[in-house]
TORVO-644271 format. One record per residue (C-alpha): x, y, z; residue in one letter. Coordinates in steps of 0.2 Angstrom, whole numbers, plus 2048, in hexadecimal, padded with zeros to 3 digits. Example, Ala and Ser with C-alpha at 12.3 -4.5 7.8 and 13.67 -1.06 7.14 Angstrom:
<nodes>
83E7EA827a
8447FB824s
</nodes>
This chain:
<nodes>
800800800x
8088127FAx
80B81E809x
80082980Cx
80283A816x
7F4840822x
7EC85081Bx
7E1853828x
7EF853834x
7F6860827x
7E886C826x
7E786D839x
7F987083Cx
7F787F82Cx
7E7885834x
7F2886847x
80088E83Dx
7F389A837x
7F089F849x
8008A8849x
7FF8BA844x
7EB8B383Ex
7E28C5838x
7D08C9837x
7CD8C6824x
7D38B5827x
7E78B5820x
7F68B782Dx
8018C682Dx
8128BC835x
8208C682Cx
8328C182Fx
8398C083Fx
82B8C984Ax
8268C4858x
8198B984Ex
8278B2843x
82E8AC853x
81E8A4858x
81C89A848x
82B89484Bx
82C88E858x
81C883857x
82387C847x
833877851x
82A86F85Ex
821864851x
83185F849x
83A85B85Cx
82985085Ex
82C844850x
841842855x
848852848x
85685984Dx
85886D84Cx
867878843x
86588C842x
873894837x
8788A683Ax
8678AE82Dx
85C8A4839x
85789782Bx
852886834x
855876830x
84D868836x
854858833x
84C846833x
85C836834x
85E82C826x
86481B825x
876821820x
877834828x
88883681Ex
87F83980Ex
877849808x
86584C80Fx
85684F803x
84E861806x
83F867808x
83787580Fx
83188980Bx
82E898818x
82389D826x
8238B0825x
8168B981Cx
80E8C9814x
8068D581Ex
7F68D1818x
7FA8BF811x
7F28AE812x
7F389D81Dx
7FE89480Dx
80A89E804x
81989680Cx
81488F81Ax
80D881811x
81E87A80Ax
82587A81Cx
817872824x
815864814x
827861819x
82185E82Ax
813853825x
82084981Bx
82B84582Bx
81C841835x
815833828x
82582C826x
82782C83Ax
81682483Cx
81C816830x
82D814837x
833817826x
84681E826x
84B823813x
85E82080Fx
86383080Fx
85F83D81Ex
84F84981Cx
84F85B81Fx
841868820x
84787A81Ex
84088D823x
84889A81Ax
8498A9822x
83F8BA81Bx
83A8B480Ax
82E8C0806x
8378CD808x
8278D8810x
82F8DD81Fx
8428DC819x
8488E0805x
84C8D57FBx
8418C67FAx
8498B57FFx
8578BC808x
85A8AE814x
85A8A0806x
8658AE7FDx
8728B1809x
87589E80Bx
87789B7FAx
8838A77F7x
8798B47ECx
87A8C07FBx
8888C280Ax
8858C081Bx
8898D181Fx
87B8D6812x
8708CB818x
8718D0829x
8728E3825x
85E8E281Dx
8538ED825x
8408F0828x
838901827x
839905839x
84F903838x
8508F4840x
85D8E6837x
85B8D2833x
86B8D083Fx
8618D9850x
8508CF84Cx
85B8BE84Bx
8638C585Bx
8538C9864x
84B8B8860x
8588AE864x
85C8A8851x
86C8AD84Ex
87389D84Cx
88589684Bx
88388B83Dx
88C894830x
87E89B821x
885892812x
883884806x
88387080Cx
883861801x
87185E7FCx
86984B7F1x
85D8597ECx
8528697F2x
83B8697EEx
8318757F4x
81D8737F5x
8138837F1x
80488C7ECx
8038907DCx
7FF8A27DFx
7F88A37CFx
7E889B7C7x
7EF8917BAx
7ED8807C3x
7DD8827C7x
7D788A7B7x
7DB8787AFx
7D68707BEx
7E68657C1x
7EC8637D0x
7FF8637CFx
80B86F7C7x
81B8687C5x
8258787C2x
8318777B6x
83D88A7BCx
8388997C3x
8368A97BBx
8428B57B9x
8408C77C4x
8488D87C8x
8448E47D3x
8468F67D3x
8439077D7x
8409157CFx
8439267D4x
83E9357C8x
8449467CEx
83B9567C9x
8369687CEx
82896B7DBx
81E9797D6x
80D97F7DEx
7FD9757D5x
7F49827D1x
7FE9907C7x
8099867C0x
8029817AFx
8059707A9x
810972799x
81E97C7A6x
81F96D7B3x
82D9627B4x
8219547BCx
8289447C1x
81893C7C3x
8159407B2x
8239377ADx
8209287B8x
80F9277B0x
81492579Ex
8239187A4x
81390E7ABx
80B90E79Dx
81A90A791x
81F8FC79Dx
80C8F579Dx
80E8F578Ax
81F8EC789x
8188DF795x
80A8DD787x
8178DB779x
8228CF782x
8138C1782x
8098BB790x
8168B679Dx
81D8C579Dx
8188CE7ADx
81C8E27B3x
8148E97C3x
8168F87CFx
8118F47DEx
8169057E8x
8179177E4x
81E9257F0x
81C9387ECx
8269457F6x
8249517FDx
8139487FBx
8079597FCx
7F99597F2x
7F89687E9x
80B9697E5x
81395F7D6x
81E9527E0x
8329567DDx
8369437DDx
82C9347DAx
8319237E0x
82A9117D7x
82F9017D9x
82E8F67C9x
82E8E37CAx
8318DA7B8x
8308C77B5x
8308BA7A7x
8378A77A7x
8438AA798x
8538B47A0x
8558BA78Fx
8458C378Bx
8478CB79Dx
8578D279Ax
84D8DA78Bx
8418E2796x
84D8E77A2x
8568F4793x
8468F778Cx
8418FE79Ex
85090979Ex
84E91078Dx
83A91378Fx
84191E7A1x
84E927798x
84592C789x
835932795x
83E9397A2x
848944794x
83694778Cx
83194D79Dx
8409567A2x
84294E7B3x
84F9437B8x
84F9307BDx
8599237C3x
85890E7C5x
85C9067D2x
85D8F37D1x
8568ED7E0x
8568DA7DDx
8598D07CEx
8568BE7CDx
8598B57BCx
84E8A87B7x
8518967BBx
84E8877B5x
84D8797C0x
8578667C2x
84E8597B4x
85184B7C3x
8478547CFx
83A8597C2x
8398477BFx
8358427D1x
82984D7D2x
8228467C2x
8238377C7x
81C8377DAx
80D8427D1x
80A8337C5x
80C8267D2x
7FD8307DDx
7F382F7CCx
7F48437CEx
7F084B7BEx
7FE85B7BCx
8058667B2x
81686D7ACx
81787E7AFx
82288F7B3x
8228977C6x
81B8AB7C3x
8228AE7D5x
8338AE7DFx
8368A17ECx
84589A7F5x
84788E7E8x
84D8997DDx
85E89A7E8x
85F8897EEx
8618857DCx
86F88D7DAx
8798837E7x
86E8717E6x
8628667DCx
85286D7DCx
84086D7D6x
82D8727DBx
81C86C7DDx
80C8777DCx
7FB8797E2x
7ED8817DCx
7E78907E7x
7D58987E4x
7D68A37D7x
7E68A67D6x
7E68B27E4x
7F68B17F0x
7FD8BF7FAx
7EB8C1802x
7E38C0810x
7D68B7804x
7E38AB7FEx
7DB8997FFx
7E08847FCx
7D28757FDx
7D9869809x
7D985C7FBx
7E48647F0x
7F086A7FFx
7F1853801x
7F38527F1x
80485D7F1x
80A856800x
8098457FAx
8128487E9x
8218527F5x
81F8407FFx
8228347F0x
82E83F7E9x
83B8427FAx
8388307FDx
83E82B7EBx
84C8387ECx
8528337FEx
8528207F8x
85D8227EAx
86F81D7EBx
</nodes>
């Protein structure tokens, strides 16, 4: 008889998790390292302590929890995803891939199944980059995309660093933040997207992960008074930024429908009503799976903001904020994944990540690969965001068949 993992089990210990930082619209605001952070956890390490896994914290907090194998001197097979989330964000985005993990150990503890090689279950520290910038700076920093010092230098909006929150909490752990030898890296997630559920499959066995870069753009004009100044005498940024939006929505359009360009904050000093701003900040996220038609955008962008800008007579500059090329994932853990989906007669489909996850930087150092989920409608991010219990199985048991295959192999 194939194992089977315990989804009740799993939505109850997702539905405590949710607890944590719980908000009245029904999502979580547990954003990285906060007191709630903290909270989350430490539940989640008690559950892993229950079932016999033993605990190691490196010096950007990232956990690992680790299940023995029959020979502990091999590589372990990882799993595992984040328990911080967005202010306003849901009970899965993240959280789900750690717990899975959890659910995982616990079945193959239940059966008193020990695989060959050891089993680990990881939380990376801050990956959505909400209350820290950038995204994924925990995973980031161990993979050697970012230096400690970086990563412990991150601030919130309130001053305060990575390095004193990890100090506070108790997380600032001696094992050193880099690379070990890993069989091979999954990650279970949301899809955060509708495509699953529009084709009504269950599984998405994700092929890379879009590329994306970040950044900010600040346009630098006059400030004039509203009302005298007639408009063909202004040098307006937000006249500028406007046009840019436009031009970028356009390009986006162009470039085919993975293409993606969003602006997701806007700041106006000195932020009066009735005066033309004198500088305009925006941030501007672009993204699309082929690295090539990315780089593309990225000097299309900065043509579009020198051309405006000159048109408009202000003046701009780009900061790059983040930039994270587009991967493509192992063919051997795709194949696992393929594999344990066909074995638990899950219908799937081969497909792109639209968002950033932790994945995208343990790739660079290990084997990896990762399973979808449909989420309703698409909507992630949300307090809204939303999973069936059968479809959050349904993933678990694919990351089952697949870690258990991998951690068997020679």
């Amino acid at each position: 008889m194939t194992l089977q993992v315990n989804g009740e089990r799993l939505w109850s210990s997702l539905m405590e998790m949710a607890r944590i930082g719980g908000t009245e619209k029904g999502g979580c605001n547990r954003q990285a390292l906060t007191d709630k952070d903290k909270q989350g956890r430490a539940l989640f390490i008690r559950w892993c302590e229950e079932i016999g896994c033993t605990l190691r914290v490196d010096e950007m907090g990232n956990l690992f929890l680790r299940k023995a194998g029959r020979d502990n001197s091999l590589p372990p097979v990882l799993t595992g995803s984040h328990l911080d989330t967005q202010p306003t964000g849901g009970k899965f985005d993240g959280v789900y891939g750690v717990l899975a993990g959890l659910e995982v150990l616990r079945t193959l503890h239940d059966a008193n199944i020990e695989t060959l090689h050891p089993l680990e279950v990881a939380v990376w520290t801050n990956e959505e980059g909400a209350r820290f910038s950038p995204a994924m700076v925990g995973s980031g920093v161990w993979s050697g995309e970012f230096s400690l010092d970086y990563g412990w230098s991150r601030k919130d909006k309130s001053g305060v660093s990575i390095k004193e929150e990890l100090e506070r909490h108790g997380y600032l752990g001696a094992t050193p933040c880099a690379p070990f030898n890993i069989k091979a890296a999954l990650e279970l997630h949301i899809e955060q997207g509708p495509i699953l559920e529009a084709i009504e499959k269950p599984i998405g066995v994700v092929q890379g992960v879009q590329g994306m870069r970040w950044y900010d753009l600040v346009i630098t004009g006059q400030p004039v008074h509203a009302g005298p100044t007639p408009m063909e005498q202004r040098r307006d940024p937000m006249k500028a930024i406007a046009k840019i939006v436009s031009e970028l929505y356009h390009l986006a359009e162009e470039t085919g429908p993975l293409a993606r360009a969003t602006f997701g904050d806007i700041n106006a000093s000195p932020g009066s009503r009735n005066t033309v701003p004198e500088q305009v900040t925006l941030t501007v996220d672009l993204r699309h799976p082929d690295q090539q038609v990315l780089d593309n955008m990225d000097a299309a962008f900065r043509r579009i903001a020198q051309d405006i800008c000159n048109q408009c007579k202000v003046e701009h500059s780009i900061v790059d904020e983040w930039n994270s090329p587009a991967v493509a994932f192992n063919a051997s853990c795709i194949d696992a994944v393929r594999f344990a989906a066909e074995q638990a007669g899950l219908p799937y489909e081969e497909m792109f990540s639209g968002a950033g996850h932790d994945s995208v930087y343990v790739s660079k150092v290990a084997p990896t690969s990762m399973i979808f989920i449909p989420c309703e409608n698409g909507i992630s991010h949300n307090e809204a965001e939303n999973a069936t219990p059968e479809d959050i199985t349904a993933g678990c048991q694919v990351l089952l068949g697949a870690m258990v295959q991998l951690a068997n192999a020679e």
